[in-house]
C-alpha positions as CSV (number, residue, x, y, z in Angstrom):
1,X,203.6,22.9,-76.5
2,X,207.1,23.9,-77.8
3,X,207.9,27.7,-77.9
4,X,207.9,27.6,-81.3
5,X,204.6,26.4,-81.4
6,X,203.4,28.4,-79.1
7,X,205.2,31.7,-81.1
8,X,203.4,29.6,-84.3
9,X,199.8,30.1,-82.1
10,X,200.2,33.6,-81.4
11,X,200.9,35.0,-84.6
12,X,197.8,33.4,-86.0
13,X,195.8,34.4,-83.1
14,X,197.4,37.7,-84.2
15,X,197.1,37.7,-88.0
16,X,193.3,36.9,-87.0
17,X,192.4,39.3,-84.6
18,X,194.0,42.0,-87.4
19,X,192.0,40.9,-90.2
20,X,189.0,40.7,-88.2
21,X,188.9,44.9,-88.2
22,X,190.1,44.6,-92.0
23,X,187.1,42.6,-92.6
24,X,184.5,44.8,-91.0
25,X,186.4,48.1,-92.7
26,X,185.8,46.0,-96.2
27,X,182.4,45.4,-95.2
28,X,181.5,49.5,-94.1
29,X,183.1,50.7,-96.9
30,X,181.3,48.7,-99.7
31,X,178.0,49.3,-98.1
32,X,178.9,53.0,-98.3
33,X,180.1,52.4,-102.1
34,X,177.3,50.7,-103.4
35,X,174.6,52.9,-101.4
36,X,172.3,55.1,-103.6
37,X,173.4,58.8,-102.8
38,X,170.1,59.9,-103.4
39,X,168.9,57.8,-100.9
40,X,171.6,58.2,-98.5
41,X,171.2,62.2,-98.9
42,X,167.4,62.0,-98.3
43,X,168.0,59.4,-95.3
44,X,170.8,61.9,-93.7
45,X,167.9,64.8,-94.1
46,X,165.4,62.9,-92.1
47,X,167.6,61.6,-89.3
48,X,168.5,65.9,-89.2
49,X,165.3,66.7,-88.4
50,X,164.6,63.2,-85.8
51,X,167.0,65.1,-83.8
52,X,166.3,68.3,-84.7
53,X,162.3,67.1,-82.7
54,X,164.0,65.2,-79.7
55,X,166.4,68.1,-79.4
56,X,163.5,70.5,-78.7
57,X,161.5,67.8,-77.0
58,X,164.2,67.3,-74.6
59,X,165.6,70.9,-74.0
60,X,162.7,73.7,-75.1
61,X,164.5,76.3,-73.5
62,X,166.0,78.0,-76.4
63,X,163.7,78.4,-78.5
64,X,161.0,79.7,-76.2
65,X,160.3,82.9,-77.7
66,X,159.3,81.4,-81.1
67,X,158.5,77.8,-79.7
68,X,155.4,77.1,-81.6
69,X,157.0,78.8,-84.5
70,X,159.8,76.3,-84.4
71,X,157.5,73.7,-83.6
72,X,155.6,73.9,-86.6
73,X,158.4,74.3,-89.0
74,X,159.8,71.2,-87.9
75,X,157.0,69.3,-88.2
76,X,156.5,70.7,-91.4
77,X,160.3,69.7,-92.4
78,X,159.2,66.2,-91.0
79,X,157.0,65.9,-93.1
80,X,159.1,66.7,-96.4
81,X,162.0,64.7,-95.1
82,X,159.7,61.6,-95.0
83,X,158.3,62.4,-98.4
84,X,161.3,62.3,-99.7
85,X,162.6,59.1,-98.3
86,X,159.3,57.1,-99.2
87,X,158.6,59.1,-102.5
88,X,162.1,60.1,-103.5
89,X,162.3,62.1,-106.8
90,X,163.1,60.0,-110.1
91,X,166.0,62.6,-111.8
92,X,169.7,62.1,-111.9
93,X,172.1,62.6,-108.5
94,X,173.2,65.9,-110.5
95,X,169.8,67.3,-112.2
96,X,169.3,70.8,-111.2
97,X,165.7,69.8,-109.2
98,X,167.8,68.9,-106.5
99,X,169.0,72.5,-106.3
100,X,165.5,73.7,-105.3
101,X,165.3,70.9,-102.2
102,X,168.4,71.6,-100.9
103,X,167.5,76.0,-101.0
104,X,164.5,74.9,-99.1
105,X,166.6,72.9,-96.4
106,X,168.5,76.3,-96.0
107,X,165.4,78.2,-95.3
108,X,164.1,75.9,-93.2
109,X,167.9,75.1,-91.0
110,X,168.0,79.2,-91.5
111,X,164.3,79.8,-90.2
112,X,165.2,77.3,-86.8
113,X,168.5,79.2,-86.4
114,X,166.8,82.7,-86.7
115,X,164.6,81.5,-83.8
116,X,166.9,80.6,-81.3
117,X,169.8,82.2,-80.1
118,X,170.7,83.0,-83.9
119,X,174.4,82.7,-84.4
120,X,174.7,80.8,-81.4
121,X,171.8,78.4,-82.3
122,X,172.4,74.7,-81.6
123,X,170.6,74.5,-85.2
124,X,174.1,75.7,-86.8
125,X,175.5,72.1,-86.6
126,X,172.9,71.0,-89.0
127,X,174.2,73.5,-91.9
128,X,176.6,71.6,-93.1
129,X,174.4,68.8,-94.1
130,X,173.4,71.5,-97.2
131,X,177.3,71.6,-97.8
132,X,178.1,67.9,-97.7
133,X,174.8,66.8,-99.9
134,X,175.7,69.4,-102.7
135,X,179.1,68.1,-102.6
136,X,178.1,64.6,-102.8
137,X,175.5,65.6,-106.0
138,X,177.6,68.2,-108.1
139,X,181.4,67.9,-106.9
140,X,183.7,70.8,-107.1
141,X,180.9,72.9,-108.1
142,X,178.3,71.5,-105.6
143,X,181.3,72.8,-102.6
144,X,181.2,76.3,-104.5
145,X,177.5,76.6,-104.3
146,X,176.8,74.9,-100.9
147,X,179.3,77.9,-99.4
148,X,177.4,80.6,-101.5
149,X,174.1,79.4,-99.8
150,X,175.6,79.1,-96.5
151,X,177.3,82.6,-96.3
152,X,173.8,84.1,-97.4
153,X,172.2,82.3,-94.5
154,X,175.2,83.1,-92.3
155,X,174.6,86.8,-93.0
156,X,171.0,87.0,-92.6
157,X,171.2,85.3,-89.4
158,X,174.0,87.2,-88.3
159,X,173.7,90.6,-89.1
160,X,170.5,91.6,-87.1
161,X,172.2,90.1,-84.2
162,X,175.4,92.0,-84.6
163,X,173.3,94.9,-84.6
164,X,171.7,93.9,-81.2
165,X,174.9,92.0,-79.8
166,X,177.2,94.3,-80.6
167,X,181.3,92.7,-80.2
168,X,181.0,90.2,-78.5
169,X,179.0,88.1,-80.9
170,X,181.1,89.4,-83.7
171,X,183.9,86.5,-83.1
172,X,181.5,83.5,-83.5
173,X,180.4,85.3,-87.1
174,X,184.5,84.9,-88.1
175,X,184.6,81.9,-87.0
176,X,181.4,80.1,-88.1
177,X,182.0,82.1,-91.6
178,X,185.7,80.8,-92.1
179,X,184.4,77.5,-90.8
180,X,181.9,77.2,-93.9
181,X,185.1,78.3,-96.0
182,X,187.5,75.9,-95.4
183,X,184.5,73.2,-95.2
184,X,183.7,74.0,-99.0
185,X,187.4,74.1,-100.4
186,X,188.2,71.0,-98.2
187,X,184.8,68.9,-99.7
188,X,185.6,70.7,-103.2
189,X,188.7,69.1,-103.1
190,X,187.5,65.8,-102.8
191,X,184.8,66.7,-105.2
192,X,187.5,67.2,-107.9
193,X,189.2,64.4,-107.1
194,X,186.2,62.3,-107.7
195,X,185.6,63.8,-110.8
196,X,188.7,63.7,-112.2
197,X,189.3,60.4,-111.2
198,X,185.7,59.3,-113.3
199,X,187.3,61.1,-116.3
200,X,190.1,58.8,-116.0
201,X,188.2,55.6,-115.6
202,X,186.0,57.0,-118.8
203,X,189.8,57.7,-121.0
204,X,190.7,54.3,-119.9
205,X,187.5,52.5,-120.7
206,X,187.4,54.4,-124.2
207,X,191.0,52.9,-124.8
208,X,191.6,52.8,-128.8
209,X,190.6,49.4,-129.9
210,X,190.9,50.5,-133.8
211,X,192.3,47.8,-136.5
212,X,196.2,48.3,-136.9
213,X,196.1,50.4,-140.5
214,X,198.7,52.1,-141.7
215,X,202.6,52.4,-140.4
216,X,203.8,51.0,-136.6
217,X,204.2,54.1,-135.8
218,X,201.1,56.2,-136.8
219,X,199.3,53.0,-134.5
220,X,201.8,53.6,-131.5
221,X,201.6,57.2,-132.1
222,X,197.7,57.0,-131.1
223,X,198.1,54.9,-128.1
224,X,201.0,56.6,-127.1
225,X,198.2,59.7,-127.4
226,X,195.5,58.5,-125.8
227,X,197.9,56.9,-122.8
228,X,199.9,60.7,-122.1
229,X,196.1,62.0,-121.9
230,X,194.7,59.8,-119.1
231,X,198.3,60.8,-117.2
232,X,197.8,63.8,-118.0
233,X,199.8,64.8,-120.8
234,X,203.9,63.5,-119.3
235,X,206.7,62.1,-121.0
236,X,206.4,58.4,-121.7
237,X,209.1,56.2,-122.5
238,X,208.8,52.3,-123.2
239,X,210.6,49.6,-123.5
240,X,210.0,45.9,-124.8
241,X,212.5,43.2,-126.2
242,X,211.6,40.0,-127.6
243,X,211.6,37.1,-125.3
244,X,214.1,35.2,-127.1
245,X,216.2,37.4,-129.1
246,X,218.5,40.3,-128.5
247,X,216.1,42.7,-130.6
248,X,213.2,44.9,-129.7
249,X,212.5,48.9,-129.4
250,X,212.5,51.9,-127.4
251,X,209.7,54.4,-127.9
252,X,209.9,58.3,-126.3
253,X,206.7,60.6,-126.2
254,X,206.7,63.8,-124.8
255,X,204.4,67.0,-126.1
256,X,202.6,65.4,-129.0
257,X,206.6,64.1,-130.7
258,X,207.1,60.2,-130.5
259,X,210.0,58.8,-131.4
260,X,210.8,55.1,-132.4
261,X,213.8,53.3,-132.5
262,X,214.7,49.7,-133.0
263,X,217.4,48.0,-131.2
264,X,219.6,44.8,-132.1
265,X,222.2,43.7,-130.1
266,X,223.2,41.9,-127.2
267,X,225.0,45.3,-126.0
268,X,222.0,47.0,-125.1
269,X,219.7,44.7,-123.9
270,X,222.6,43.4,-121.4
271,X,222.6,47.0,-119.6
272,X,219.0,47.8,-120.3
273,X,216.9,44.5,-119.9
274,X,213.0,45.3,-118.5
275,X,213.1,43.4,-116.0
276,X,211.7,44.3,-113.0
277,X,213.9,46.0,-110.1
278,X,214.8,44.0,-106.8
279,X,211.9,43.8,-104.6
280,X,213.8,44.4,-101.5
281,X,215.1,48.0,-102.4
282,X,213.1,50.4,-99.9
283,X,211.2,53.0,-101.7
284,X,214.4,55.6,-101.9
285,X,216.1,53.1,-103.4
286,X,213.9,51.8,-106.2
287,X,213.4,56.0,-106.9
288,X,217.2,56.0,-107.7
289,X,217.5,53.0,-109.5
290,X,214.6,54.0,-112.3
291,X,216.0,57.1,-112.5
292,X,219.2,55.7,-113.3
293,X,217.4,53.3,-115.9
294,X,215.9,56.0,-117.4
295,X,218.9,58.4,-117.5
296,X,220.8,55.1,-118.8
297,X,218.5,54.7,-121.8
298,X,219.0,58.2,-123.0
299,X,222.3,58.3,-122.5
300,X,223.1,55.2,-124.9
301,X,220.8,55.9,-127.8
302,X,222.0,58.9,-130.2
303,X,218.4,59.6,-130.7
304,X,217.7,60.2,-127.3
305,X,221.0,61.3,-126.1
306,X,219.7,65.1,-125.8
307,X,216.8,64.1,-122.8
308,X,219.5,62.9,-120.7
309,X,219.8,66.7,-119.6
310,X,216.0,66.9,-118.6
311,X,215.7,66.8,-114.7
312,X,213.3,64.1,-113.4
313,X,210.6,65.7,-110.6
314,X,209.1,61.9,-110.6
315,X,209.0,58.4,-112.3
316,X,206.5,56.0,-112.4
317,X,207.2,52.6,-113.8
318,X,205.3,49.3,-114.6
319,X,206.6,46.2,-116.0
320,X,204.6,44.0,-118.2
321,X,205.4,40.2,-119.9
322,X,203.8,38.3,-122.4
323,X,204.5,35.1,-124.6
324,X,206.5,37.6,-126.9
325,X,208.1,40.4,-125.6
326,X,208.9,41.5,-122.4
327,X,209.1,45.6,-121.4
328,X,208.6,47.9,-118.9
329,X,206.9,51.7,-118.9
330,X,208.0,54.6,-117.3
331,X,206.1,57.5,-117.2
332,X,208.1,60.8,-116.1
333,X,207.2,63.5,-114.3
334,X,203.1,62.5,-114.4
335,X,199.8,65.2,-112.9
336,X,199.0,62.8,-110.6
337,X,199.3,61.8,-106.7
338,X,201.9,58.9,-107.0
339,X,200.1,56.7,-105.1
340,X,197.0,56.7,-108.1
341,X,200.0,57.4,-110.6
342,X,201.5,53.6,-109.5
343,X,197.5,52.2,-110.7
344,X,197.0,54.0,-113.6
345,X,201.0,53.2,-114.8
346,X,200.3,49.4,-114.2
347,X,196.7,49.5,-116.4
348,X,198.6,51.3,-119.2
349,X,201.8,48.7,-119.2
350,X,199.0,46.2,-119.5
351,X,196.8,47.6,-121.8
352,X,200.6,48.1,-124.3
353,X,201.4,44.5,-123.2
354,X,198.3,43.3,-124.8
355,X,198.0,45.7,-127.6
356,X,201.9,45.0,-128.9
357,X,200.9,41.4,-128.4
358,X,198.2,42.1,-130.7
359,X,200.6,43.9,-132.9
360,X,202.9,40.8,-133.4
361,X,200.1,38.3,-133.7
362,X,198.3,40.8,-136.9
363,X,202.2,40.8,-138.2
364,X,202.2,36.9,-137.8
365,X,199.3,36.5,-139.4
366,X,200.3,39.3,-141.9
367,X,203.6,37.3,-143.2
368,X,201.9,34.0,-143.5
369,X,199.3,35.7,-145.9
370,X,202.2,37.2,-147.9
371,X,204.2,33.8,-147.9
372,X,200.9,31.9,-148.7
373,X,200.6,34.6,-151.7
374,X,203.8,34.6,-152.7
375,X,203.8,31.0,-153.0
376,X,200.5,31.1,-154.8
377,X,202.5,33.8,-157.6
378,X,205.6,31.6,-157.9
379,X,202.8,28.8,-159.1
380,X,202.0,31.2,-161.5
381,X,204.6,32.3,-163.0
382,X,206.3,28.5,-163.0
383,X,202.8,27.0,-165.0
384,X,202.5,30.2,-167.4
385,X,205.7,32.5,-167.9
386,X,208.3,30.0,-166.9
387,X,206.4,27.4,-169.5
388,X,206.0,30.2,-172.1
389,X,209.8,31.4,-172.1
390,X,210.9,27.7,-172.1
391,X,208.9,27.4,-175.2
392,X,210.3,30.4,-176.6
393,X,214.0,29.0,-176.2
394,X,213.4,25.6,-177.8
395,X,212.0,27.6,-181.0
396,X,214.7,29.8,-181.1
397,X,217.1,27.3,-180.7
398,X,215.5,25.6,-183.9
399,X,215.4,29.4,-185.6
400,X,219.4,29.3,-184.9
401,X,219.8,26.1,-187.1
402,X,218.3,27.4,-190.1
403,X,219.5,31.1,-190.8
404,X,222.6,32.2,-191.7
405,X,225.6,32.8,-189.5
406,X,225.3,36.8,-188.9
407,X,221.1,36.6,-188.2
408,X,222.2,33.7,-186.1
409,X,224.2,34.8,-184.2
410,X,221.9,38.0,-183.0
411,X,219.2,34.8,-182.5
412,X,221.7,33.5,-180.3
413,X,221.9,36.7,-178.2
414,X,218.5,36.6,-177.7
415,X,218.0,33.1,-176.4
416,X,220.9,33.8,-174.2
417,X,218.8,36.4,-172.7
418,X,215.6,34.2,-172.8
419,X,217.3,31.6,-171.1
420,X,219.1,33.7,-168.5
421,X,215.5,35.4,-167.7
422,X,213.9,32.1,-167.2
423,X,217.0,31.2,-165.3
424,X,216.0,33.9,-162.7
425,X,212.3,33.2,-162.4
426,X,212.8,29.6,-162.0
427,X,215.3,30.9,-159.2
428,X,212.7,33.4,-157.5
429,X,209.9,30.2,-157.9
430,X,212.4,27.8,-155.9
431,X,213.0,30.6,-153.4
432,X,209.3,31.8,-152.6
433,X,208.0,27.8,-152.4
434,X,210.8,27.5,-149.6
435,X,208.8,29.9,-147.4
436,X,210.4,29.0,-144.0
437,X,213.6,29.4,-145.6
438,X,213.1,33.1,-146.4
439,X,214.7,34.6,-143.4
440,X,218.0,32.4,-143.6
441,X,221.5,34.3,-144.7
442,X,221.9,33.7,-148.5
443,X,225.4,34.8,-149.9
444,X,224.7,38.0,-151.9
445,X,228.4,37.8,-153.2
446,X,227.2,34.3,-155.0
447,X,224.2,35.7,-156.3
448,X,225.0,39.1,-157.8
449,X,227.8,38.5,-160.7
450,X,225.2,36.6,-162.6
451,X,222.8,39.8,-162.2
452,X,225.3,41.5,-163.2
453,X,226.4,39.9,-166.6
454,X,222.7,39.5,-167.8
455,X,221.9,43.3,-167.3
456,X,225.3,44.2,-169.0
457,X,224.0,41.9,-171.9
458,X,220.3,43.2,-171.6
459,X,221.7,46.8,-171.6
460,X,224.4,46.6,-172.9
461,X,226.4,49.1,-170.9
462,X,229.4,48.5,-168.7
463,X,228.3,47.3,-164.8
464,X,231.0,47.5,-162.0
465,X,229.8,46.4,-158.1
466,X,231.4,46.1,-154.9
467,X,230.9,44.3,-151.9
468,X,231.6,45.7,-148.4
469,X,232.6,43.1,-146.4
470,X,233.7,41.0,-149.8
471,X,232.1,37.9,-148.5
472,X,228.2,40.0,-147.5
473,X,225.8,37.9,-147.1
474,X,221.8,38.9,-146.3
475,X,218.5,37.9,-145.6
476,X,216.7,35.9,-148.8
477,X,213.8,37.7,-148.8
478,X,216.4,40.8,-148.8
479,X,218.2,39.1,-151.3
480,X,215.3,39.3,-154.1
481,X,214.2,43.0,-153.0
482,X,218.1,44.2,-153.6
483,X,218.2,42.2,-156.9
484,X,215.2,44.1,-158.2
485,X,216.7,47.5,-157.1
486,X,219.4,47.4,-159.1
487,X,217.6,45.9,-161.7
488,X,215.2,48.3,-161.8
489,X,217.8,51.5,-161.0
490,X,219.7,49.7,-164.1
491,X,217.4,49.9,-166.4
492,X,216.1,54.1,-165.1
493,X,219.9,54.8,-165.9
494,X,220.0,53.5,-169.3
495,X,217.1,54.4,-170.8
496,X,215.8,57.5,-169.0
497,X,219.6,58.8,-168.7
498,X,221.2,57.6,-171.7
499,X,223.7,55.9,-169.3
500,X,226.5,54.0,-170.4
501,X,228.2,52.9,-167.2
502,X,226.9,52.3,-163.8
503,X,228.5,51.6,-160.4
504,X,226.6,49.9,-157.7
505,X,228.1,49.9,-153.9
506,X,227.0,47.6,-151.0
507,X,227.8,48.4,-147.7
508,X,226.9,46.5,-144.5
509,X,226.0,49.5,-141.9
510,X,225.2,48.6,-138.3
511,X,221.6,48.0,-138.5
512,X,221.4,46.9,-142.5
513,X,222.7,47.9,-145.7
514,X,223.2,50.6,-148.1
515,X,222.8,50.4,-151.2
516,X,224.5,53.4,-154.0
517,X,223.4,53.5,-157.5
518,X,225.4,55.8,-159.4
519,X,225.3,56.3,-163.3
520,X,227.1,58.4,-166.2
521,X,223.8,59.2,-167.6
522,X,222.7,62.8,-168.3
523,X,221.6,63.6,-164.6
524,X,219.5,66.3,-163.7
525,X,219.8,70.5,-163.7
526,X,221.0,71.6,-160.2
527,X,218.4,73.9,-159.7
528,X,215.6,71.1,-160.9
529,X,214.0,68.9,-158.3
530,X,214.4,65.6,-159.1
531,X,212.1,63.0,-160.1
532,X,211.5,60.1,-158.2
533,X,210.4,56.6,-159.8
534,X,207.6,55.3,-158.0
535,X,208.2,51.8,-158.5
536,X,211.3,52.5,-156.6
537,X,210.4,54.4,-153.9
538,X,207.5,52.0,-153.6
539,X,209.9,49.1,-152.9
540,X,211.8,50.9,-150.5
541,X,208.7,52.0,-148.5
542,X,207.2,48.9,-147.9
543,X,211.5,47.4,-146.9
544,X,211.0,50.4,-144.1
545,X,214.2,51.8,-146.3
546,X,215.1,55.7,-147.5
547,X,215.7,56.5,-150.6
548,X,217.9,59.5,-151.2
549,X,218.3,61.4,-155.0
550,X,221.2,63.5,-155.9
551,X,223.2,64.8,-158.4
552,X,226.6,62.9,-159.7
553,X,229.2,64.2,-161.6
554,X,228.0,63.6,-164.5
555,X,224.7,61.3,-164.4
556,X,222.6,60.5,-160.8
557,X,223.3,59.1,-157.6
558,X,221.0,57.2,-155.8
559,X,221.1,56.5,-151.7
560,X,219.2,53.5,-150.4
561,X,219.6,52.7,-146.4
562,X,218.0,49.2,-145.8
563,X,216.7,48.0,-142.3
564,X,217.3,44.2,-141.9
565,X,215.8,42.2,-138.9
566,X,213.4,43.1,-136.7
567,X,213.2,46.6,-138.3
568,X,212.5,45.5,-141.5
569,X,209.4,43.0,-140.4
């Protein structure tokens, strides 16, 4: 055999004689999980008082001045501790029924003590067994009470011999007292813990599973909710991209407040991708580099730029993947141990994976009904309007012929306008039936000078637009929502403000466009709250947009910022 397969040898003769004591742990420990308490209390009670006989069997000695007394009050608890095990009682671990059994194993440990040597009876080492079982039934409380019942017994054990003893018996009453103490806030700790950590298992298993309604971010804003309360209430920040694309989201949660912001751009995602750190940073080092992360975020998004000041006590972060996005969550400054905070950090990046996962598959499904509608509307309008207004034309064409030249000329004006308008849904039928298509760049700069002249011709009033860049091209499905904005904010100036010139401004911004509407018209008092037109703000709600009313000089201004993207989806 070669050294290296001997070296090969002993490290598997090694590897097994380890997991053979990590095997028999495993084993012990799930035979203690799944264990009844009750029985395990009631078994623990009888093997007290097995000993308790062979003790006295063995050694009668102390108690010989109340040996048949002791005698007989063991037997007696014998008797009940078999009872017990054979008949136990049929109420929950915590029902208050239990509180009367475990008085009368005080009387009974108490009675024993009382008869031999009192505070220096060998029966004291079987008091604790009150402390543990309470423990064990009631937690937190069950320490509290266990202590209360002990220190009684204590002092009614201990004060008739102090009175006999005198000093030198007065050390052991300290010390058994302080012993019983730190026993109970020791076991209550481990009580709480063990109740807390249920609550936490109940928060996560009650995990909103609610149909998406409403906005994205009244349904983040309730798992971000329920998330902060199983941590126990810290500051959560998360972060998910899209697989694919250079777009995705950062949301911030801390004391009720979330804040949502959507991020394009290679820039970003280049320094702040959620990947997962380098596995072979020891622990000190990993702490620095999510800190960093953290800090990094903040730093580079205005809206977050002010949290960059907040110290860090501790981060927790877990990374989670799915077919469509990609993020990681990082949960600062947590009420937790970090050794449970690591667990619970890793359920929630799951339970987000999943539910944004869920969120982009109801969005999916969401679009296709809309394109499936929208194509179903342009059918429509092409078999009813479009053939309507097409009939329309031809019979004023044929009205043109036969009048004279003034009517015919205001005939002609009209089937100009007839035409245009069936021009434009024939346009938005050709558009909606090329669903796939809807997401493509279409040149705005192409599309709106024909707008343009037909609502100078339908309003007769004089139009001016600009373009910024000149050559500004959008979205198509943006296309035919900023077409009927100024169609619509068009037609509000001229016949709600007796407008006779409008300006309309189009600005690319970094994360869409804005759109300003501005008219001559007769505008609004300054004092007077001004009236917004629902089937405006309508529009812009459902684009994700703001819409912003104020006075010009003369006539109204109106503000429209557009997302386009990811943010407008």
């Amino acid at each position: 055999m070669t050294s290296l397969d001997f070296g090969l040898v002993t490290r598997m003769r090694r590897a097994g004689s380890d997991a053979r004591p990590m095997r028999i742990g495993r084993s012990v420990r799930n035979f203690l999980v799944t264990s009844d308490p009750e029985a395990l209390i009631n078994i623990c009670r009888l093997v007290t008082a097995l000993f308790a006989v062979l003790a006295i069997y063995l050694d009668p000695t102390d108690p010989a001045s109340f040996l048949v007394e002791s005698q007989v009050i063991l037997g007696l608890y014998m008797v009940l501790s078999l009872l017990l095990v054979v008949f136990p009682l049929r109420k929950s671990l915590d029902s208050p029924i239990h509180l009367l059994v475990h008085l009368i194993d005080a009387v009974i440990l108490g009675c024993l003590a009382f008869f031999s040597d009192e505070l220096t009876s060998p029966f004291f080492s079987f008091l604790p067994f009150i402390l543990l079982s309470m423990t064990l039934r009631w937690g937190l409380r069950g320490a509290v009470m266990g202590a209360a019942v002990l220190q009684v017994v204590l002092v009614i054990i201990g004060v008739p011999d102090l009175a006999n003893g005198g000093p030198p018996e007065l050390n052991v009453f300290i010390m058994r007292a302080t012993y019983f103490m730190v026993a109970a806030v020791m076991l209550g700790y481990f009580g709480a813990y063990r109740e807390h950590h249920r609550q936490r298992l109940t928060q996560l298993a009650h995990w909103p599973f609610d149909a998406i309604t409403g906005d994205r971010l009244s349904w983040l804003r309730g798992l971000f909710n329920h998330a902060a309360g199983v941590m126990g209430d810290p500051g959560l920040l998360v972060v998910w991209r899209d697989q694919e694309e250079d777009i995705g989201s950062v949301a911030y949660w801390l004391k009720g407040d979330l804040r949502l912001t959507d991020v394009r751009g290679a820039a970003f995602w280049s320094q702040h991708d959620p990947e997962p750190p380098t596995p072979d940073l020891d622990r000190g080092g990993m702490v620095a580099v999510i800190d960093a992360e953290v800090a990094g975020i903040f730093r580079d998004l205005p809206e977050l730029a002010a949290e960059v000041r907040t110290p860090f006590k501790y981060i927790c972060s877990a990374a989670f993947s799915s077919v469509r996005y990609r993020g990681r969550v990082f949960v600062i400054d947590p009420a937790c141990h970090p050794e449970e905070c690591g667990s619970l950090t890793e359920i929630i990046a799951m339970r987000f994976r999943s539910e944004l996962g869920r969120l982009a598959l109801m969005q999916q499904t969401t679009e296709t009904a809309r394109a499936e509608e929208r194509v179903r509307l342009a059918r429509d309008l092409h078999d009813s309007i479009l053939q309507d207004l097409t009939a329309a034309s031809l019979k004023l064409k044929l009205i043109a012929k036969s009048v004279s030249k003034e009517p015919k000329a205001n005939v002609v004006d009209v089937n100009t306008l007839v035409f245009n308008l069936q021009q434009r849904i024939r346009r938005y039928v050709d558009e909606q039936c090329a669903v796939h298509q809807q997401y493509d760049e279409a040149p705005l700069y192409q599309a709106l000078p024909g707008l343009i002249e037909l609502l100078r011709q339908q309003w007769d009033c004089r139009i001016e637009a600009t373009l910024d860049p000149p050559n500004l091209e959008v979205p198509k499905s943006m296309q035919h929502e900023i077409m009927q904005l100024v169609s619509e904010a068009t037609a509000n100036a001229v016949r709600h403000g007796k407008a006779t010139q409008v300006r309309i401004e189009l600005v690319r911004a970094d994360r869409g466009v804005e759109l300003e509407i501005s008219d001559n018209g007769s505008g609004m008092a300054a004092d007077v709250e001004p009236k917004r037109p629902l089937s405006l703000c309508a529009r812009v709600t459902e684009l994700k947009g703001n819409l912003t009313i104020r006075a010009a000089s003369p006539g109204l201004s109106l503000r429209i910022a557009l997302p386009l993207g990811q943010a407008a989806r």
